[in-house]
N, C-alpha and C positions, 0 to 999 in steps of 0.2 A: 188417150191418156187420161186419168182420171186427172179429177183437180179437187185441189182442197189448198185451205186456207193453213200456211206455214208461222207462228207464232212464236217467239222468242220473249218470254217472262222476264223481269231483272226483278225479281221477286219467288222465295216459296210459295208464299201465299196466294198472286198473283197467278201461278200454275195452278195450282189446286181449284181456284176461282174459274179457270178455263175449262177445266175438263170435268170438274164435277158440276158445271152447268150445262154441261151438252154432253148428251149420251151417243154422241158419233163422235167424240176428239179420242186422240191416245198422245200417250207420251212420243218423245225421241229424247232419248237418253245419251248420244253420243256413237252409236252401232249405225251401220251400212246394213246391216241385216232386215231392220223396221222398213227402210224404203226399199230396199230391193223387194221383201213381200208387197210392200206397198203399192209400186209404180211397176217392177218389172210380173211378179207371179202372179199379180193381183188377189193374193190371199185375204188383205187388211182389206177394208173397207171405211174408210175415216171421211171426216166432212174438215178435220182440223186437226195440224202435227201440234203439238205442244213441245217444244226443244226444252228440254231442264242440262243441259247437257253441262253447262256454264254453271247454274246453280251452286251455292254450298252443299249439296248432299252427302255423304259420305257415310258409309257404314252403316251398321243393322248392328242393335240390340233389344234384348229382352230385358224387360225391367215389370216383375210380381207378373208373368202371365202377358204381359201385352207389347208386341212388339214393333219397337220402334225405326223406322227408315228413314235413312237422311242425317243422322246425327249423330 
C-alpha cells in the first residue's frame, strides 16, 4: 500500500502553500475517485493528499481573460 502524508488546510492559502511547494502533493477535493486511483489502481502517484474539500471554494469565473477558481 503506498503511504503519503494526508493534510487538511483550515486556510486557501494554506493549501496552496502545500502543494505548490512540493511537486509530488495533489489535491482531494471531496471525490472517492482521487483515492481509489490513488490506493486501490495505483494510477496517482502522490507523496501528500491536500483535502480542500472543506474549504470556501466555489465556482469559476472569468473576469478580462483570466480565470478565476474558488470564488
Amino acid at each position: 500500500m503506498p503511504t503519503f502524508d494526508y493534510v487538511r488546510p483550515d486556510d486557501v492559502a494554506g493549501a496552496v502553500a502545500l502543494v505548490s511547494g512540493d511537486p509530488r502533493a495533489s489535491y482531494l477535493a471531496g471525490g472517492t475517485t482521487h483515492l481509489d486511483l490513488l490506493l486501490k489502481d495505483r494510477v496517482i502517484e502522490t507523496d501528500r493528499v491536500v483535502d480542500i474539500g472543506r474549504l470556501p471554494l466555489r465556482g469559476v469565473s472569468s473576469d478580462d481573460g483570466v480565470l478565476h477558481a474558488g470564488r
